[in-house]
C-alpha positions in Angstrom: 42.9 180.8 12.2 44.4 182.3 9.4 47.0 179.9 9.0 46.8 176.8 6.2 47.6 173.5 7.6 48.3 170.4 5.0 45.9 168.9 7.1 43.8 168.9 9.7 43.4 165.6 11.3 39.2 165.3 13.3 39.1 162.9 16.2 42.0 161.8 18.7 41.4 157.7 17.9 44.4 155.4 17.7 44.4 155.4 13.8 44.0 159.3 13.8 46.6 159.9 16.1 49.1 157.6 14.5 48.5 159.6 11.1 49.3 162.3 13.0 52.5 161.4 13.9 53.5 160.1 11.1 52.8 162.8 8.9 53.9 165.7 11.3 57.0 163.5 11.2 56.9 164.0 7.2 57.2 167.3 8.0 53.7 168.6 7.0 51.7 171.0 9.1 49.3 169.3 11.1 46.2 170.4 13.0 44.6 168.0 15.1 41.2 168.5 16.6 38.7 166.9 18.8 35.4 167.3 20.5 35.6 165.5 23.5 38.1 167.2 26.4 39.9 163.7 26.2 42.5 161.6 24.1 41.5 158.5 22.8 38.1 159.0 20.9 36.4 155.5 20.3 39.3 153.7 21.8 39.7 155.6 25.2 40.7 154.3 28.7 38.1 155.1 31.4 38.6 155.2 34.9 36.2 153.8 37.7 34.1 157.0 38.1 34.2 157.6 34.1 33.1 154.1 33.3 30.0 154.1 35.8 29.5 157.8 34.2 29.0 156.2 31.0 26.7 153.2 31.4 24.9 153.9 35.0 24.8 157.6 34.6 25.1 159.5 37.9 25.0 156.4 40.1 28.5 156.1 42.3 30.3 153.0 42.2 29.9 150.9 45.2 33.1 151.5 47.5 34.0 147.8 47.5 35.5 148.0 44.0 38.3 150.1 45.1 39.4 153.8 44.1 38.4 154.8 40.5 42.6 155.8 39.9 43.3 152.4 39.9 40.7 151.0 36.8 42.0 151.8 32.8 39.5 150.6 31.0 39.4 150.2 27.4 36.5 150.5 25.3 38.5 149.0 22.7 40.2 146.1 23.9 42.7 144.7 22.2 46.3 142.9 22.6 49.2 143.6 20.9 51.1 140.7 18.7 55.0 141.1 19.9 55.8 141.4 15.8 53.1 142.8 14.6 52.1 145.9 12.6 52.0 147.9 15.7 55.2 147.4 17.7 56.8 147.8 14.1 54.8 151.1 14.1 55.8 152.2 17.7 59.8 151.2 17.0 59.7 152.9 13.9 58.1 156.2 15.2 60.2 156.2 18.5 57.1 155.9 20.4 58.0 153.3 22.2 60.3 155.3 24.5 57.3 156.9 25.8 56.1 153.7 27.5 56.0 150.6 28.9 54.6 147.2 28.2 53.8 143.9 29.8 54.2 140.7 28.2 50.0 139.3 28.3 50.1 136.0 30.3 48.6 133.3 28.1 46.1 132.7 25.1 43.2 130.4 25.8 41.2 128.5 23.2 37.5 127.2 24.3 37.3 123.3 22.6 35.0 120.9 22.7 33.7 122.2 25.9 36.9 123.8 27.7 39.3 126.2 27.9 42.6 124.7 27.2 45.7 127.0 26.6 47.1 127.3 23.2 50.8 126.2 23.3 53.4 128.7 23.2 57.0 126.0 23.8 57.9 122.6 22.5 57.1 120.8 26.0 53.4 122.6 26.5 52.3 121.6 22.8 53.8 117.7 23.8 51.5 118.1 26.4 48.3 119.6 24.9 45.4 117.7 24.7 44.2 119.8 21.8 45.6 116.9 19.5 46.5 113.5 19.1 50.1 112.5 19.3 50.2 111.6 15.6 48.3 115.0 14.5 51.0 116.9 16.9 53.9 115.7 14.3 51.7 116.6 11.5 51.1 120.2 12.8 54.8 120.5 13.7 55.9 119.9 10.1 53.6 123.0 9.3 54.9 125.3 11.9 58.3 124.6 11.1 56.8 125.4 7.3 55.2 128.3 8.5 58.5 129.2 10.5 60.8 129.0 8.0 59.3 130.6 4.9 60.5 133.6 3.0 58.6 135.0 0.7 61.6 135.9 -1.3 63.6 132.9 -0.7 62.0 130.1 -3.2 64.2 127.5 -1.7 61.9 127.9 1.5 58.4 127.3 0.0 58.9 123.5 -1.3 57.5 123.7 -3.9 54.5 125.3 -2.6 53.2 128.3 -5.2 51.5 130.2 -2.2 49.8 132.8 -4.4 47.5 130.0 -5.9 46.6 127.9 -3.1 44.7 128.6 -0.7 45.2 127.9 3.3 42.5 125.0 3.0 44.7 123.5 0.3 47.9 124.1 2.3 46.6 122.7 5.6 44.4 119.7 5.0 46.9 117.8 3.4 49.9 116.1 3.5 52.8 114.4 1.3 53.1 110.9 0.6 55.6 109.7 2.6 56.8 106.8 4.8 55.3 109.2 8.2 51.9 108.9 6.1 52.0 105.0 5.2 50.7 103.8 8.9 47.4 105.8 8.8 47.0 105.1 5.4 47.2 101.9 5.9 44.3 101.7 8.3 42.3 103.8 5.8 42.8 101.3 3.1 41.9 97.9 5.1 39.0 99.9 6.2 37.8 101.3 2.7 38.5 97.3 1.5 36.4 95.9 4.2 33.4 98.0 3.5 34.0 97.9 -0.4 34.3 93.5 -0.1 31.2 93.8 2.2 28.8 96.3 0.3 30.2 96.2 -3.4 30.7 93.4 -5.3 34.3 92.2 -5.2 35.0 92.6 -9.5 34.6 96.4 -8.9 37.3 96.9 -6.6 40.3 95.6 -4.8 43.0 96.8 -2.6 45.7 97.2 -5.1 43.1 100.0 -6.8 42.5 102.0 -3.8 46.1 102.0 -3.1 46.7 103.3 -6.8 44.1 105.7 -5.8 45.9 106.9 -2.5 49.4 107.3 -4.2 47.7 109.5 -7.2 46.0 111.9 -4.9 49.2 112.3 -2.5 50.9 113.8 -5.5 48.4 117.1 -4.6 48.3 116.3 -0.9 50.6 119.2 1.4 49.9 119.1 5.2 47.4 116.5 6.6 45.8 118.6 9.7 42.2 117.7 10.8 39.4 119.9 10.8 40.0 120.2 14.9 43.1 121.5 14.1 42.4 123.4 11.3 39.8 125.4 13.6 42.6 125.2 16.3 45.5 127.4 14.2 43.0 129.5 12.1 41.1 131.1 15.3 43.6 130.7 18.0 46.7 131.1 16.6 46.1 133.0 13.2 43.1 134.4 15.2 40.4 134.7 12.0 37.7 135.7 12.9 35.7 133.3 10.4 36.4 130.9 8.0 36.6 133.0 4.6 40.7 132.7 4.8 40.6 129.4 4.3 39.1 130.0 0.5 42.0 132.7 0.8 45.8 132.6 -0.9 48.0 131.0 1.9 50.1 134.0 0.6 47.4 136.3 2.6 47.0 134.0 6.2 50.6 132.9 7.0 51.0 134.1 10.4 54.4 133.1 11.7 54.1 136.7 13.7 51.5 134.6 16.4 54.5 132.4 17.2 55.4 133.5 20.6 58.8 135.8 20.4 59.3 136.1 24.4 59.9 133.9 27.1 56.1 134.1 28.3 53.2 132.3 27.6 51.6 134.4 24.5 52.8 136.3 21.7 51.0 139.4 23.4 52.0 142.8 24.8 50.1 145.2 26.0 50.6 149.2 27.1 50.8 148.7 31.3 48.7 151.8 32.0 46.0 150.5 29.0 45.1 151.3 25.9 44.8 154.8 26.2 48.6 155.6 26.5 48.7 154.6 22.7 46.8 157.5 21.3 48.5 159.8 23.5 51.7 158.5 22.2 51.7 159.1 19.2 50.0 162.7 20.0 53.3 163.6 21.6 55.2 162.7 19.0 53.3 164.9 16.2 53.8 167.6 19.0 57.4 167.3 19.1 57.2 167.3 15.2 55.4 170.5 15.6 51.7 169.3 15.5 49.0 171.8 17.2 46.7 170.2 19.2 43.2 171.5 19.8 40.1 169.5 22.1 37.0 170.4 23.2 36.3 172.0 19.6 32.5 171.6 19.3 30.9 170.5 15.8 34.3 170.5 13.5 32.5 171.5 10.5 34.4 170.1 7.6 34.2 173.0 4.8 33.9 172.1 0.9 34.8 174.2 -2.5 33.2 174.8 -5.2 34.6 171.8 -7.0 34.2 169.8 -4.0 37.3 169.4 -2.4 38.0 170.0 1.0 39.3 173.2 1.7 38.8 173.9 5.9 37.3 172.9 9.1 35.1 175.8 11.0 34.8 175.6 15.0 33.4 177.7 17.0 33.2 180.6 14.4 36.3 180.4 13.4 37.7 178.4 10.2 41.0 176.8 9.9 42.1 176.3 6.0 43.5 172.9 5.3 44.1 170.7 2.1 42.6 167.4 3.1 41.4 166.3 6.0 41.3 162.8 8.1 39.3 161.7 10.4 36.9 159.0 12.2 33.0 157.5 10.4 31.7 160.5 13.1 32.9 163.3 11.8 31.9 163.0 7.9 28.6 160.6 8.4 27.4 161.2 5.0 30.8 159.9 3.5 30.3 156.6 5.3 27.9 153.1 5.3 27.4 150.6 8.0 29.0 147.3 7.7 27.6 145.5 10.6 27.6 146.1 14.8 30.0 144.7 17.5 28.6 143.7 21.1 31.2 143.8 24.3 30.5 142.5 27.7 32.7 144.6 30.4 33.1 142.4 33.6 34.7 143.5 37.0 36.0 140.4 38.4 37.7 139.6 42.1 39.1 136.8 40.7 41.5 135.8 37.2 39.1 134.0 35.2 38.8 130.4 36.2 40.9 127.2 34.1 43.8 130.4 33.0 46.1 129.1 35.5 45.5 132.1 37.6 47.0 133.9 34.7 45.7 137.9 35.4 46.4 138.7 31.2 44.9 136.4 29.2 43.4 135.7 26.2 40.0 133.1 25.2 39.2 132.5 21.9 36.0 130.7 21.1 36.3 129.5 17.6 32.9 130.1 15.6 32.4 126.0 14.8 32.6 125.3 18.9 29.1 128.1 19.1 27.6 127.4 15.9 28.5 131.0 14.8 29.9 132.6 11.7 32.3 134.3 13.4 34.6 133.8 16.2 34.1 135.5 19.9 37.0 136.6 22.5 37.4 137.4 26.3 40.0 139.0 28.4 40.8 139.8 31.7 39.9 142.3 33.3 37.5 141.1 31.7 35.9 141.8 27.9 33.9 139.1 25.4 33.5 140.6 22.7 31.6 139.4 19.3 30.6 140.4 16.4 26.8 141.1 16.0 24.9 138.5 14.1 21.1 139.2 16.0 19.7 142.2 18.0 20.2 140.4 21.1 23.9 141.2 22.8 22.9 139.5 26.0 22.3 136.2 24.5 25.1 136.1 21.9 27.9 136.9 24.7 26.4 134.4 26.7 28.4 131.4 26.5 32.0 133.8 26.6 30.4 135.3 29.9 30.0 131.8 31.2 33.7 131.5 31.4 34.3 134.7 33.5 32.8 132.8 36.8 31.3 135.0 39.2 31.2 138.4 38.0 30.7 141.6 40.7 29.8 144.0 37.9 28.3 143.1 34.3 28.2 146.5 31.3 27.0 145.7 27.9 28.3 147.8 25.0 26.9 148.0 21.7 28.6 150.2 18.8 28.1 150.3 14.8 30.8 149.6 12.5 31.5 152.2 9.4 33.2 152.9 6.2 33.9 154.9 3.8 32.4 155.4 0.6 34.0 158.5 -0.8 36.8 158.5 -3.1 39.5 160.2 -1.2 41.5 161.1 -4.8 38.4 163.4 -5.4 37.3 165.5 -2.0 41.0 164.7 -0.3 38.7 163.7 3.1 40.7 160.5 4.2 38.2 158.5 7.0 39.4 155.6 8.9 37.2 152.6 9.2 35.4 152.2 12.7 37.4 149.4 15.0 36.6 145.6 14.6 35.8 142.4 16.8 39.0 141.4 16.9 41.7 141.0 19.6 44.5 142.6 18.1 45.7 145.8 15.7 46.5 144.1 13.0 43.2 145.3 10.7 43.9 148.7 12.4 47.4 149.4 11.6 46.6 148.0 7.7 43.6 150.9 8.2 46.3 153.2 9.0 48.9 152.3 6.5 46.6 152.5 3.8 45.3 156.0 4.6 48.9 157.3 4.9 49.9 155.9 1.5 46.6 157.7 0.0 47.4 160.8 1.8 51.1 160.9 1.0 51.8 158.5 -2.3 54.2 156.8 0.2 54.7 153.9 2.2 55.8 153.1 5.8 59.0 151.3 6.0 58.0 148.5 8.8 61.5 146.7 8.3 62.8 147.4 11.7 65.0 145.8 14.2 62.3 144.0 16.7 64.8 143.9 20.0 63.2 146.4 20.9 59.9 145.2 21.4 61.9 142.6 23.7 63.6 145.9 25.5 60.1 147.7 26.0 58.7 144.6 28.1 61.7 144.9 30.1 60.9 148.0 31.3 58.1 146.5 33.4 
């Protein structure tokens, strides 16, 4: 390997592969390595035969599950928003024309004791039972809100300076107006009824706690209850916890969960799984003249004298590079653990019962309806996933696994979570962070973008025309 490469990317992950394609695209020479015999790395699709292989060891799969072809499974799973990060990725890359998509089937939020689906058209959120009839208006004024704002465009943020507040300011309140008045009124012959039967009646009177009311409405924005608070924040802005609320609105709008096709979610996802994406983006480094290498055992990474990377030595042989990316694996003394993720894999002979027979869905169990401090998610075919907060996996996926109904085949999956700790700017290694709980890209594409704008001073222009995400799901 006498040749220098600008660098030399370790591991065939989503995030890995998509720095590969976007800097072969730049034109720099690219070496990409692995030391499995597979795409994918972390985030690979397995088939039948590959997933009983990996948690049952040499036991066969029983022959009433069907032929192994037929089964992608991710170890990764995760839905794609139909405006998000990724599909801007994919359109801006050109990697879309090497696939196809499906538009998911619905998104499911687990309240108060059921699953109830989380509205995606004016008639199914008239319908919902997840609010009252008075709280629906209320939310409505915010998603029109959320809907219509620009950040550039003052005229759309009435008022609102959403760099200071914070999404719990934003949300819990509401203006003083005439919409306002009837519950307010209830609020105040309530307030006087108690106040005339516990205080004595000098201290306070109706026309003070009216005074009171009209002096706080001046700092009051959109009135939503905690119910629906939980409701947006994990279903529809899909937080994980509740930290954003303490957040800059600035930060949590998320007008890119509004639904953009004609089905029941705001998802998409790769029709032959998860593992298409990797490859994907492989191809398009390749075309961009990218060398591709897997099954390279060990994929020493090689230091100077100073410090700085300077190659990566494989089998004997040591390929020269500037810097070097990769996954937490490859550099595990550049990394720390930042907590554990548990995943439930189900084989199912059924959708998942109360989805409307939906065979793509998503079920979000907000942390508030488990008593957790973080949120936990299923799909079908199907996953729950969660984010560790004891060392027992079984118990804490539980109450997600509950949902599934009668399950033909149960695997539990346990992985660590990593980051870096190096400074980049120093030893040029650039190392992705390991994937998250969550349901979508959105954290991994921000991983990715940040690590190409380290790597190349640059940044990824996302401001693309989103017809064709529409296009893609037609191809199905």
């Amino acid at each position: 390997m006498d040749v220098e490469y600008d660098v030399i990317v370790l591991g065939t992950g989503l995030k890995e592969c998509i720095l590969s394609g976007l800097l072969s695209v730049d034109r720099l020479k690219v070496l990409h390595m692995d030391r499995n015999d597979y795409y994918g790395g972390d985030c690979t699709s397995l088939n039948l035969n590959q997933l009983w292989k990996r948690f049952k060891g040499e036991e066969t799969p029983p022959a009433q599950q069907g032929a192994s072809r037929d089964y992608n499974v991710d170890m990764v799973p995760k839905f794609m928003m139909a405006n998000g990060a990724l599909v801007r990725v994919l359109i801006h890359t050109g990697v879309t024309k090497y696939m196809s998509f499906k538009a998911v089937d619905g998104s499911y939020v687990f309240n108060k004791g059921k699953i109830h689906k989380v509205p995606s058209t004016d008639m199914e959120a008239l319908k919902s039972p997840l609010m009252g009839l008075f709280e629906k208006r209320r939310a409505g004024k915010f998603f029109l809100y959320v809907q219509g704002y620009k950040e550039d465009d003052p005229s759309t943020h009435k008022g609102y300076d959403l760099t200071k507040i914070t999404s719990k300011e934003l949300i819990s309140w509401v203006p003083f107006s005439l919409l306002c008045l009837y519950t307010f009124f209830f609020q105040i012959l309530k307030y006087a009824f108690l106040y005339s039967a516990f205080v004595a009646p000098e201290h306070v009177s109706v026309t003070n706690i009216v005074q009171v009311h009209r002096i706080n409405a001046i700092f009051r924005k959109y009135g939503l209850d905690d119910n629906t608070i939980d409701f947006i924040g994990h279903a529809v802005a899909l937080h994980r916890d509740d930290s954003y609320l303490a957040e800059p609105a600035i930060d949590t709008l998320y007008a890119e969960s509004v639904s953009r096709f004609q089905g029941g979610s705001p998802y998409i996802y790769p029709l032959y799984g998860l593992g298409e994406l990797p490859q994907g983006f492989a191809r398009l480094s390749a075309v961009y003249g990218g060398t591709y290498m897997l099954s390279k055992p060990e994929c020493k990474v090689e230091f100077d004298d100073e410090g700085k990377v300077c190659g990566v030595t494989s089998e004997g042989e040591t390929a020269k590079c500037k810097k070097v990316v990769c996954d937490p694996s490859y550099l595990p003394d550049k990394v720390k653990k930042v907590g554990k993720v548990y995943r439930a894999i189900a084989i199912l002979s059924h959708p998942i019962p109360n989805t409307a027979e939906s065979h793509s869905v998503q079920i979000i169990i907000p942390q508030k309806q488990l008593s957790r401090t973080s949120d936990m998610q299923g799909k079908f075919i199907a996953f729950v996933s969660a984010q560790a907060e004891t060392d027992n996996p079984e118990t804490e996926l539980k109450p997600g696994i509950d949902l599934l109904g009668p399950v033909d085949e149960l695997f539990i999956d346990t992985y660590d979570r990593y980051e870096p700790t190096n400074d980049s700017s120093s030893d040029n290694c650039f190392i992705s962070t390991s994937y998250d709980a969550t349901t979508h890209f959105e954290s991994t594409v921000m991983d990715v973008l940040s690590l190409y704008t380290k790597i190349t001073g640059k940044t990824v222009d996302l401001s693309v025309d989103l017809s064709a995400a529409s296009a893609a799901e037609d191809d199905v």
